[in-house]
C-alpha positions in Angstrom: -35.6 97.1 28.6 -35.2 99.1 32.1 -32.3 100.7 31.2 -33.0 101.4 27.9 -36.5 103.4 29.4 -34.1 105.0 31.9 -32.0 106.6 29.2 -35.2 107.8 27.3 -36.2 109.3 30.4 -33.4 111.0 31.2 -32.8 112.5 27.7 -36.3 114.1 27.7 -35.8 115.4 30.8 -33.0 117.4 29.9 -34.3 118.4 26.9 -37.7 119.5 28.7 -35.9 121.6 31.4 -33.4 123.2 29.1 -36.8 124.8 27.3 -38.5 125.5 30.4 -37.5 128.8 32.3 -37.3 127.4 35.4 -35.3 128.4 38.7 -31.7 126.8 39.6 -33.4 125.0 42.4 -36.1 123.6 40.5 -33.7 122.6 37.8 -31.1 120.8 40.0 -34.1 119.0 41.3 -34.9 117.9 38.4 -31.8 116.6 37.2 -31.2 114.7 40.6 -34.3 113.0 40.4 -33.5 112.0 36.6 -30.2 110.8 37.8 -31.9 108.8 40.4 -33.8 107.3 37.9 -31.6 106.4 35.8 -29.6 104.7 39.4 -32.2 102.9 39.6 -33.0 101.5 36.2 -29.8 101.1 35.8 -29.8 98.6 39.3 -32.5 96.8 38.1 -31.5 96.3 35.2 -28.1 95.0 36.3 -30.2 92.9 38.8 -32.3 90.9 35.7 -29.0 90.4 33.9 -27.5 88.9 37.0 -30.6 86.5 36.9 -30.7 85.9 33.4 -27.3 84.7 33.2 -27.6 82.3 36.3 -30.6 80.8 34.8 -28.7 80.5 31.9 -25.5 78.8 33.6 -28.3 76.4 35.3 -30.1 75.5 31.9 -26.2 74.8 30.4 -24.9 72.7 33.5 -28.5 71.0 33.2 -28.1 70.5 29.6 -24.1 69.4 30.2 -25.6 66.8 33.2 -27.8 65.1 30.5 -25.1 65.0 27.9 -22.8 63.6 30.1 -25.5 61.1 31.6 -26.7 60.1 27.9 -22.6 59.7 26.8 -21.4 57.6 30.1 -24.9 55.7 30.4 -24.3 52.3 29.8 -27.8 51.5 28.3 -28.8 53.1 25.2 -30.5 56.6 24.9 -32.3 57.7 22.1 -34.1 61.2 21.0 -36.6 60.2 18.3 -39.1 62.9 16.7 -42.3 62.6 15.9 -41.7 61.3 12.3 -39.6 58.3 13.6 -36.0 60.2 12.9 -33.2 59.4 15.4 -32.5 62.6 16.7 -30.0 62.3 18.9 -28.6 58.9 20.6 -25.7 58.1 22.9 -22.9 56.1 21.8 -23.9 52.9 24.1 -27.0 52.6 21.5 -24.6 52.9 18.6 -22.6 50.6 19.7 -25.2 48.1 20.8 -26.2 48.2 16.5 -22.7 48.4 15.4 -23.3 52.3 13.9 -21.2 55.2 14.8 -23.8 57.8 16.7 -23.2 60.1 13.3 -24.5 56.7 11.2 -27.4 56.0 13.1 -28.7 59.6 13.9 -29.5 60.0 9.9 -32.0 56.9 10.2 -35.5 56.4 11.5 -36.4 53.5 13.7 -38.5 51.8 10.8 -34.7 51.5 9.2 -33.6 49.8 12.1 -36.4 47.7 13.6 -37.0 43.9 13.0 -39.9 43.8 10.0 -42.0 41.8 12.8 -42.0 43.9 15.4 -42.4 47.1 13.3 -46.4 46.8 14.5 -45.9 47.6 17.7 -43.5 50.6 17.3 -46.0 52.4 15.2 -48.8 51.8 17.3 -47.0 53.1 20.6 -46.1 56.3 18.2 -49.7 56.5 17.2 -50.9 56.4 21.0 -48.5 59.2 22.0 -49.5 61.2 19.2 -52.8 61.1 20.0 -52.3 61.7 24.0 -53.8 58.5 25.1 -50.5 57.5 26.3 -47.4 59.1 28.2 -45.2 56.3 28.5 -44.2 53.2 27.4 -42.3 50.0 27.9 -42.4 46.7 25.9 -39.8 44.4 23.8 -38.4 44.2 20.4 -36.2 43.4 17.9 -33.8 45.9 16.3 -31.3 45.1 13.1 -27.4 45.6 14.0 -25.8 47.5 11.1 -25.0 43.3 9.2 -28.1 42.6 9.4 -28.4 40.2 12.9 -31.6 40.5 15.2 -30.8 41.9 18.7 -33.5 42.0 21.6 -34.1 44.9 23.7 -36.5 46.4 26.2 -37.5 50.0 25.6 -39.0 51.7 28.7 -39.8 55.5 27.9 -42.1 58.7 27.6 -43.3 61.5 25.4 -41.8 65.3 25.7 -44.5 67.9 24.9 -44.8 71.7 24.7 -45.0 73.5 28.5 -47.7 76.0 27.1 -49.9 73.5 24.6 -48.9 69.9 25.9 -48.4 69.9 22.4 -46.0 66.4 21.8 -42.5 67.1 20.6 -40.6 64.1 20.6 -40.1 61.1 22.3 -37.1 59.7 24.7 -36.3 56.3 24.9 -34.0 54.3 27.0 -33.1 50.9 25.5 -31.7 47.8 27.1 -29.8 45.3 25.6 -31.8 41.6 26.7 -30.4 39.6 23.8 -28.1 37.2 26.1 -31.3 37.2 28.5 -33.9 35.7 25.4 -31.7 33.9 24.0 -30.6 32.2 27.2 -34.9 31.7 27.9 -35.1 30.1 24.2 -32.6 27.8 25.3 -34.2 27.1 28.7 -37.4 26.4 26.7 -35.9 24.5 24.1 -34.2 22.3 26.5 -37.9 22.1 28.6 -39.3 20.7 25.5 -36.3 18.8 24.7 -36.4 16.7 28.2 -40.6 16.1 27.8 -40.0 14.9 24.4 -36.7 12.6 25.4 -38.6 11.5 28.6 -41.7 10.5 26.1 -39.3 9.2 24.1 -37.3 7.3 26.1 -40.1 5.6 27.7 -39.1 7.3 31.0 -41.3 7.9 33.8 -41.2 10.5 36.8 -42.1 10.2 40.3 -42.5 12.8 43.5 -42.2 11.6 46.9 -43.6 14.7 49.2 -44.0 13.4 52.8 -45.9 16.6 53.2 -48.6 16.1 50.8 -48.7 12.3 52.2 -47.2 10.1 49.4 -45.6 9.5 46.1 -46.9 10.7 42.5 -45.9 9.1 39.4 -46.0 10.5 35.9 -48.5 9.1 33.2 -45.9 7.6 31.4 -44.7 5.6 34.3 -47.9 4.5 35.1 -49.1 3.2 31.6 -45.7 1.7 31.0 -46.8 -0.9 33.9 -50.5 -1.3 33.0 -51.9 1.1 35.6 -54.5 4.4 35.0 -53.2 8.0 35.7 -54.0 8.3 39.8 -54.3 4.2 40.4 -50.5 4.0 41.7 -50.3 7.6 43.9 -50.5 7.4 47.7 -48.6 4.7 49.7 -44.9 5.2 49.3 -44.2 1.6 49.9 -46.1 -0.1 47.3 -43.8 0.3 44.7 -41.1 -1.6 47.1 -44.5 -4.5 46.8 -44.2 -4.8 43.3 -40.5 -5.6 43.1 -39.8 -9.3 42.2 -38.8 -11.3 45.1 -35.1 -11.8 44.4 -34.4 -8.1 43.7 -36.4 -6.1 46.9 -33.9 -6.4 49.4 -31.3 -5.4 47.0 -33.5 -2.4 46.0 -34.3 -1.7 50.0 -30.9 -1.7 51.2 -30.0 1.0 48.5 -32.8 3.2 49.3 -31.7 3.0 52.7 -28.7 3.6 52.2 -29.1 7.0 49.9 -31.8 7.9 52.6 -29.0 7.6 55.5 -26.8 9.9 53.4 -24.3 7.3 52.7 -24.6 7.7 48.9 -25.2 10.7 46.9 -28.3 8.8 44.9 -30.4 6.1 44.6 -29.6 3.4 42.3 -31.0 0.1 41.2 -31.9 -2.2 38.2 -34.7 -4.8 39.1 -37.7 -6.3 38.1 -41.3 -5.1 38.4 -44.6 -6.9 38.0 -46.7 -5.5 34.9 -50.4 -5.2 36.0 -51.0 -8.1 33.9 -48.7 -10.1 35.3 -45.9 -10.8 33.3 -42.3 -8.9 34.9 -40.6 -5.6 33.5 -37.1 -5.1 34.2 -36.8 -1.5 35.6 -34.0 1.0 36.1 -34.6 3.1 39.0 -32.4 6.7 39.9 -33.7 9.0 42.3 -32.0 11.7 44.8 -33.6 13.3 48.4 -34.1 17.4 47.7 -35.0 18.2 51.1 -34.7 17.2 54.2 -35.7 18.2 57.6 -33.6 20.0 60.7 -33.3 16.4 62.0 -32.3 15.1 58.4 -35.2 13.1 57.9 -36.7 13.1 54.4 -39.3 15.9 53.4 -39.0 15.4 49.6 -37.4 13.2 46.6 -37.8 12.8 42.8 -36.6 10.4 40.7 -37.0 8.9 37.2 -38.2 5.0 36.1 -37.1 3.3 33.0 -38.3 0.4 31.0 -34.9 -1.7 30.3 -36.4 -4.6 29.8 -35.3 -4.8 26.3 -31.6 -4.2 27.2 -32.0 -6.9 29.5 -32.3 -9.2 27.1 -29.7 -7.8 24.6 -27.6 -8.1 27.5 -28.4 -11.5 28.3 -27.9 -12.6 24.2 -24.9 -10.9 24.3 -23.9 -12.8 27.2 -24.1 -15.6 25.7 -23.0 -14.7 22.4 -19.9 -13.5 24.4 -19.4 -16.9 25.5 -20.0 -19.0 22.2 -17.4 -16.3 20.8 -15.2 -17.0 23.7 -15.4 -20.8 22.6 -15.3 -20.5 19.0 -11.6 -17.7 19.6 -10.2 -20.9 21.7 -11.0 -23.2 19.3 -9.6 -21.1 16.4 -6.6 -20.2 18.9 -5.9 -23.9 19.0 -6.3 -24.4 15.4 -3.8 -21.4 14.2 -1.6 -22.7 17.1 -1.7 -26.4 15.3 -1.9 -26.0 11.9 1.5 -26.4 9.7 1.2 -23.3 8.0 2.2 -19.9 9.4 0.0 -17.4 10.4 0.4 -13.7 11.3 -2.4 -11.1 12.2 -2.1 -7.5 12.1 -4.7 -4.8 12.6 -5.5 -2.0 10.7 -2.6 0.2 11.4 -0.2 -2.7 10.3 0.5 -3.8 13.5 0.9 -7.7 14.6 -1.4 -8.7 16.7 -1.0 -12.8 16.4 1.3 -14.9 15.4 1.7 -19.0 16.0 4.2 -21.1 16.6 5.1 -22.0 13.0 5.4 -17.9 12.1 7.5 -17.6 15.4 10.4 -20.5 14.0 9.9 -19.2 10.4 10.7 -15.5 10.9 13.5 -16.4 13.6 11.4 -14.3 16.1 8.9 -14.8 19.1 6.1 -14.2 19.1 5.5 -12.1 22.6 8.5 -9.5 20.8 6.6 -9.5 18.0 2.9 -7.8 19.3 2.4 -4.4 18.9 5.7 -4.1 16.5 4.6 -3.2 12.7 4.7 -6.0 10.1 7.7 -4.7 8.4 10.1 -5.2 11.8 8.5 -9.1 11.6 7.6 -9.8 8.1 9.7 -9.3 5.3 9.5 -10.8 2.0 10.6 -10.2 -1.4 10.0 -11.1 -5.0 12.8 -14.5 -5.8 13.2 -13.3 -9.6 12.8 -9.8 -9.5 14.0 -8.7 -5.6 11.3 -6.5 -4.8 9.7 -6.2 -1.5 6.1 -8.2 -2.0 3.6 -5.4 -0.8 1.1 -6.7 1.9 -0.8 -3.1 2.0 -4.2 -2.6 2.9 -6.7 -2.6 0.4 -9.0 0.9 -0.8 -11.3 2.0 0.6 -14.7 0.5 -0.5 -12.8 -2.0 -2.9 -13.0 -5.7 -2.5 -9.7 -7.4 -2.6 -9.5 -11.2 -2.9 -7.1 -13.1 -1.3 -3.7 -12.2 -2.8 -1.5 -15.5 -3.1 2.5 -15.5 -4.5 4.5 -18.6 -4.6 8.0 -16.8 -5.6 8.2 -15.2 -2.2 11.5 -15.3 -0.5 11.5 -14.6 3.5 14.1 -12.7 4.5 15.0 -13.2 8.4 16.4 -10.8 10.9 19.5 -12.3 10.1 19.8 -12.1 6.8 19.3 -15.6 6.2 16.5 -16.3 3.2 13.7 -19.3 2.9 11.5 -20.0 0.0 8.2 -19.3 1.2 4.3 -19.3 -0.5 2.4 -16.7 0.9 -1.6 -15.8 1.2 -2.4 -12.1 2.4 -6.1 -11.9 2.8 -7.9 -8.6 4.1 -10.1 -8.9 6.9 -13.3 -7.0 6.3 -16.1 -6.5 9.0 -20.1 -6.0 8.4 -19.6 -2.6 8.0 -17.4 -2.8 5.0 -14.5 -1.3 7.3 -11.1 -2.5 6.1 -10.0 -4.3 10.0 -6.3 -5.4 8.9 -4.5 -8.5 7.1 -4.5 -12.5 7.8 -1.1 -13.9 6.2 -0.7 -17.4 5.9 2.6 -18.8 4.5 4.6 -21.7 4.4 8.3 -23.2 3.6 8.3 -23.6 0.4 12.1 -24.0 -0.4 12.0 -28.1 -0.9 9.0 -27.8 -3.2 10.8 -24.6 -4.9 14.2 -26.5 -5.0 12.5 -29.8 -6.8 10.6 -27.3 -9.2 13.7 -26.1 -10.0 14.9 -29.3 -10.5 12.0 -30.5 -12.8 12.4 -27.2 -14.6 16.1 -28.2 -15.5 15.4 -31.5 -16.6 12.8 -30.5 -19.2 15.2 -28.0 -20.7 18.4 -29.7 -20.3 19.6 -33.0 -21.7 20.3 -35.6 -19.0 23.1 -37.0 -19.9 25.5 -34.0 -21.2 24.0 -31.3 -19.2 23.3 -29.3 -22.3 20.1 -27.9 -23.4 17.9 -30.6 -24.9 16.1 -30.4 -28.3 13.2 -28.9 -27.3 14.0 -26.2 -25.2 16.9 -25.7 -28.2 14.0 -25.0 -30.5 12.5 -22.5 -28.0 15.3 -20.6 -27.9 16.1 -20.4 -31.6 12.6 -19.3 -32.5 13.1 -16.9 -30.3 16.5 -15.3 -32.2 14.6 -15.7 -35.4 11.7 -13.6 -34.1 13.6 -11.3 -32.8 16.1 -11.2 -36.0 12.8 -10.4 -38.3 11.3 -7.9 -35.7 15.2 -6.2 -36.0 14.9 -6.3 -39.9 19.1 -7.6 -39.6 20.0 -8.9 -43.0 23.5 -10.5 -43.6 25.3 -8.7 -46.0 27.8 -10.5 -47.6 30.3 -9.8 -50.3 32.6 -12.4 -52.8 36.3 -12.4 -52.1 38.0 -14.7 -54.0 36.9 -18.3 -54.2 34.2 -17.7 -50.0 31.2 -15.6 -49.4 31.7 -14.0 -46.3 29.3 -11.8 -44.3 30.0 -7.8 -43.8 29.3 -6.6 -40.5 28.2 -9.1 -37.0 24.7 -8.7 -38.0 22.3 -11.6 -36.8 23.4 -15.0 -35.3 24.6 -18.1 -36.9 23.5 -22.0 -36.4 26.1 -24.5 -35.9 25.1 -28.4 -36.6 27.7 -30.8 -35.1 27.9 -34.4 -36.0 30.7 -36.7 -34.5 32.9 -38.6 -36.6 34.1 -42.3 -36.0 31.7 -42.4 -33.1 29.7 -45.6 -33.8 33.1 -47.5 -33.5 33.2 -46.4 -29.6 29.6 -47.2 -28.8 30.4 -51.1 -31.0 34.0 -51.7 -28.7 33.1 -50.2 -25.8 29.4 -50.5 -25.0 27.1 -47.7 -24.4 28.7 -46.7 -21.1 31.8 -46.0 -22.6 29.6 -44.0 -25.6 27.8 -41.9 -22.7 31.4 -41.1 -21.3 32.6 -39.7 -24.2 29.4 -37.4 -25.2 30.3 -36.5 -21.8 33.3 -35.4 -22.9 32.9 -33.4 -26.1 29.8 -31.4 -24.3 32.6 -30.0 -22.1 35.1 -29.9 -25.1 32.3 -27.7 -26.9 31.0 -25.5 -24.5 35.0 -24.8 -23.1 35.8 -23.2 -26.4 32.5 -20.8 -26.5 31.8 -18.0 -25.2 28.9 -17.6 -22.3 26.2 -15.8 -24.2 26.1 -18.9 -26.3 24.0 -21.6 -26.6 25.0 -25.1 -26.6 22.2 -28.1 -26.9 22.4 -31.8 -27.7 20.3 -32.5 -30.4 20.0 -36.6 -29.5 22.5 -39.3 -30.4 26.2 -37.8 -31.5 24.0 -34.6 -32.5 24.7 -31.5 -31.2 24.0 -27.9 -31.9 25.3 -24.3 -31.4 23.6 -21.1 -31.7 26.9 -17.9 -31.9 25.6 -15.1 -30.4 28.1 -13.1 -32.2 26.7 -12.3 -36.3 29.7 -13.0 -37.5 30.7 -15.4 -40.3 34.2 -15.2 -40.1 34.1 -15.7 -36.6 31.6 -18.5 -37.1 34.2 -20.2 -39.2 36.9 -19.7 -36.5 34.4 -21.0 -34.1 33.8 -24.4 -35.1 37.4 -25.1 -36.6 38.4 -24.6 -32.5 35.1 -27.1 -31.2 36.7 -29.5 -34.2 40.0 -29.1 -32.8 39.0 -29.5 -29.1 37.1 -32.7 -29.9 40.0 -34.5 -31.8 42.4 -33.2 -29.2 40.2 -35.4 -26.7 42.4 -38.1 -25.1 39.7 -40.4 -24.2 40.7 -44.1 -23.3 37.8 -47.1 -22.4 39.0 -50.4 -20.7 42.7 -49.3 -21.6 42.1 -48.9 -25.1 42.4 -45.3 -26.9 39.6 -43.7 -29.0 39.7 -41.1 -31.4 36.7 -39.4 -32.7 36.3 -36.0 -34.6 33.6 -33.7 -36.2 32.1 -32.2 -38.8 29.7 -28.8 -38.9 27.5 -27.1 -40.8 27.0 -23.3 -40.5 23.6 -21.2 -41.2 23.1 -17.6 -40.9 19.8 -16.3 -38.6 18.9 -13.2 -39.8 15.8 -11.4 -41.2 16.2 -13.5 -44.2 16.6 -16.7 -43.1 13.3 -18.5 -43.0 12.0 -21.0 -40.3 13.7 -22.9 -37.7 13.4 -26.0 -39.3 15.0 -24.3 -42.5 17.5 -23.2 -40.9 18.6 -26.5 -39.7 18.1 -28.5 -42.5 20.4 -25.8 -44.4 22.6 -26.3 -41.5 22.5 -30.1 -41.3 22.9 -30.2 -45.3 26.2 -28.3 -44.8 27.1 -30.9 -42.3 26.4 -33.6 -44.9 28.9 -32.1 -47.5 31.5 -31.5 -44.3 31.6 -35.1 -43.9 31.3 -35.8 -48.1 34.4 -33.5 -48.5 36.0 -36.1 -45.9 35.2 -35.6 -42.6 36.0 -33.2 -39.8 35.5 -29.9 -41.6 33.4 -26.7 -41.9 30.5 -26.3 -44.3 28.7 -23.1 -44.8 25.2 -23.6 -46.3 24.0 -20.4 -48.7 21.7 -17.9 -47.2 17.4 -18.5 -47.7 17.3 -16.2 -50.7 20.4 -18.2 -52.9 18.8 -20.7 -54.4 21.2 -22.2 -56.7 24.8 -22.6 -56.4 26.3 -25.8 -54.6 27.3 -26.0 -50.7 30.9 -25.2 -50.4 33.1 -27.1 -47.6 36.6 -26.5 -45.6 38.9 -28.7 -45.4 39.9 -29.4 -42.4 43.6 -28.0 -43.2 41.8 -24.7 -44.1 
């Protein structure tokens, strides 16, 4: 503005003199005292611009301090206007809320303040607007950008107008005191947690403090023995008084040991009298807090509590613990004497006991054998079938009986193999918890052996060796099932003067009768009549093959079922057994015997009819064998051929 009225000044001072007739002097005059003016506006002017720009460069490096003090400040800073929009905020802030500082400048602090402490906010902004207040400081809760509470303290003031102290907007700075309230809810929540567990617990607290004279006790303590709050406090040796005989100079030579600084705390379990009378066992822990230059006690707390009740659980355990300790030597004993053996395992399969019977059973000993799994010890297998028998643990929440086998077969480390009968029973505590497996098991191969013995002699004839009637009848009714489930049907076709069968379909019934045997049993006696039905069993089964089944029927009867369906071969069959018997050189107190056979042949097939048909067709046959003379080969007509006479072959044919 000074230089600008220096140039006006100057122009319309030229222009003035150039109008006015004045004298050179006068004119030069003049112009040097415009010129001077215009010097010195010109000065000043240069002065106020010098001025304005420092002021300037102090109001930048100002503004660049506070920039640089709100970006590197390491609580948060935050420019809030008077409608509650973020103006401006630092990056600590944004970072403290998990915004970018672009994210969080385009909220207000009602977006980002805990709905319960929103109160407070607007009344502090309520107080500044109005002018009652400056400043403020006080706590709350913002929301981080996923929603999570975070404390902070907010200490700040109001920024108003230099001219009006009209309010412009406020500046806050924030502190981050989450990890500080969170580690005070703790604090209190462990406070509480402590009164209510000391409550609780039946715990009591007592305060020795030589300096104010004696020993306090909490209200709990107090009513646990009987006493009112106050009636105990005072002496701080009558609690030593009220220790049963037997247990105070225990309890006194541990106090004075922990008081000598020869243990870290005080420590003792003894028995208190109850105001009434009766006695409270007591557990007593207490430590010294302070001491005196000379070391002697200032100040010690400690806690009492009523154990009176473990006591005596201890004490029935004790005892319990030694009937148990009775009652496991007496079952030790028992297992150790008892015939049968016995292995234990656990629940992991391991062995935990075995006696001496499982020890000389399994071939190994018994202090090998602990700890090893049942599988190194204890291996059996099915006798029929081979499989391992499983001894696995049972489901979970299932009830397994007592699983017994008597085809077991042991098989030892070294490969040897004994007949046992075994009992696997789970053992199962109170809780239901499966706890592992009892397995009793015995030698069994004797008993085995002779039920394999007693097995053979129902199904075999005693004499011969051969099967005996009724497991012959067993067997057949089996085929002739089987034959009708198949649906086989002999087919047979006329060739001449025979009926023969066309394919080996179903089996065929053979029904042997000796010939001339009677004559041996009347000379020779029934000895020399066993003998020889010893003989033609062996003649009849030499000449058959091993799928076949050969049976005495009783007497000089026996009977053969072919495996093989075929008629022909059949025929070819029993000619050979007929052969083989009068072939048999068979001699009785030096005199020779010759017998022979006849045999009657029956189809089994779907067609056939029952068992008993079959061998009355059979047997019928045999009749006309020994009709058309003895020691041929009959075949009777199939079920469905009703008519038509038996036809036999001679014994040439």
């Amino acid at each position: 503005m000074a230089l600008l009225v220096a140039g006006l000044g100057v122009l319309a001072t030229s222009i003035l003199l150039s109008r006015l007739d004045l004298g050179t002097e006068a004119l030069k005059l003049c112009l040097q005292i415009a010129v001077a003016l215009a010097v010195g506006a010109l000065f000043l002017a240069a002065l106020s611009i010098r001025r304005i720009s420092r002021h300037r460069q102090q109001i930048a490096e100002s503004e660049l301090r506070f920039r640089r003090a709100m970006e590197d400040s390491a609580i948060g800073i935050v420019v809030v206007g008077l409608d509650g929009r973020i103006r401006q905020t630092n990056p600590a802030f944004a970072a403290m809320l998990g915004y970018t500082s672009e994210e969080i400048e385009a909220l207000t602090f009602f977006q980002i303040t805990h709905p319960d402490d929103l109160q407070i906010g607007r009344e502090t902004m309520d107080d500044l607007k109005a002018g009652t207040v400056n400043s403020f400081h006080f706590e709350k809760r913002y929301l981080r950008k996923d929603g999570t509470p975070v404390w902070a303290h907010l200490s700040g003031s109001v920024i108003r107008d230099e001219t009006g102290g009209r309010p412009l907007y406020l500046v806050s700075q924030i502190e981050n005191i989450d990890a500080r309230k969170q580690a005070e809810a703790r604090i209190a929540e462990a406070e509480t947690r402590w009164n209510f567990a000391l409550a609780g617990a039946g715990q009591g607290v007592w305060d020795l403090d030589m300096r104010k004279g004696g020993t306090t006790y909490s209200s709990t303590w107090v009513k646990m023995l009987g006493y009112a709050d106050g009636e105990l406090d005072g002496d701080t040796d009558r609690w030593l008084t009220m220790i049963h005989p037997d247990d105070r100079e225990t309890v006194a030579e541990a106090d004075r040991a922990h008081l000598e600084g020869k243990t870290p705390f005080f420590e003792a379990e003894f028995r208190m009298r109850h105001k009434d009378g009766h006695w409270m066992w007591i557990l007593d822990r207490g430590k010294a807090i302070e001491r005196d230059e000379d070391g002697r006690l200032i100040r010690a707390i400690g806690s009492l509590t009523d154990i009176t009740r473990r006591k005596e659980a201890e004490e029935r355990l004790t005892v319990s613990a030694a009937m148990l300790a009775d009652e496991k030597e007496r079952l030790r004993v028992t297992l150790q004497s008892i015939g049968d053996a016995v292995i234990c395992t656990d629940a992991a399969n391991r062995v935990t006991f075995m006696n001496p019977v499982a020890e000389k059973l399994t071939g190994i000993a018994g202090g090998e054998a602990l700890g090893k799994m049942l599988g190194h010890v204890y291996w059996a297998v099915d006798e029929e079938t081979g499989h391992r028998i499983g001894v696995t643990r049972p489901a979970i929440g299932v009830h397994a009986p007592a699983d017994q086998n008597s085809r077991a077969v042991l098989i030892r480390r070294d490969d040897t193999r004994c007949s046992i009968r075994q009992v696997v029973s789970p053992i199962i505590n109170e809780r239901n918890e499966f706890c592992g497996l009892v397995i009793v098991f015995q030698d069994f191969s004797d008993a085995r052996a002779l039920q394999r013995q007693l097995a053979h002699a129902a199904a075999h004839d005693a004499l011969t060796g051969l099967a005996n009637r009724s497991s012959f009848i067993r067997a057949m009714e089996e085929l002739v099932g089987q034959a009708r489930k198949d649906g086989t049907a002999d087919t047979r076709k006329s060739t001449g003067d025979t009926t023969e069968s066309v394919g080996a379909s179903g089996h065929q019934f053979m029904f042997i009768d000796l010939d001339h045997f009677k004559l041996v049993n009347d000379t020779g006696g029934h000895a020399a009549g066993d003998a020889l039905l010893k003989r033609v069993a062996v003649a009849i089964r030499g000449v058959l093959g091993p799928d076949d089944i050969v049976a005495r029927l009783g007497g000089d009867e026996f009977a053969v079922i072919l495996k093989s369906g075929s008629a022909a071969g059949a025929k070819i069959a029993a000619r050979s057994i007929i052969d083989a018997i009068g072939g048999l050189d068979f001699s009785w107190d030096g005199r020779s015997h010759v017998i022979g056979a006849s045999i009657g042949l029956a189809a089994i097939n779907a067609n056939c009819g029952e068992v008993d048909e079959i061998i009355a067709r059979a047997d019928a046959a045999c009749y006309a064998a020994k009709a058309a003379g003895r020691g041929c080969v009959s075949v009777a007509p199939d079920a469905q051929i009703v008519d038509g006479p038996t036809e036999p072959l001679a014994a040439a044919s």
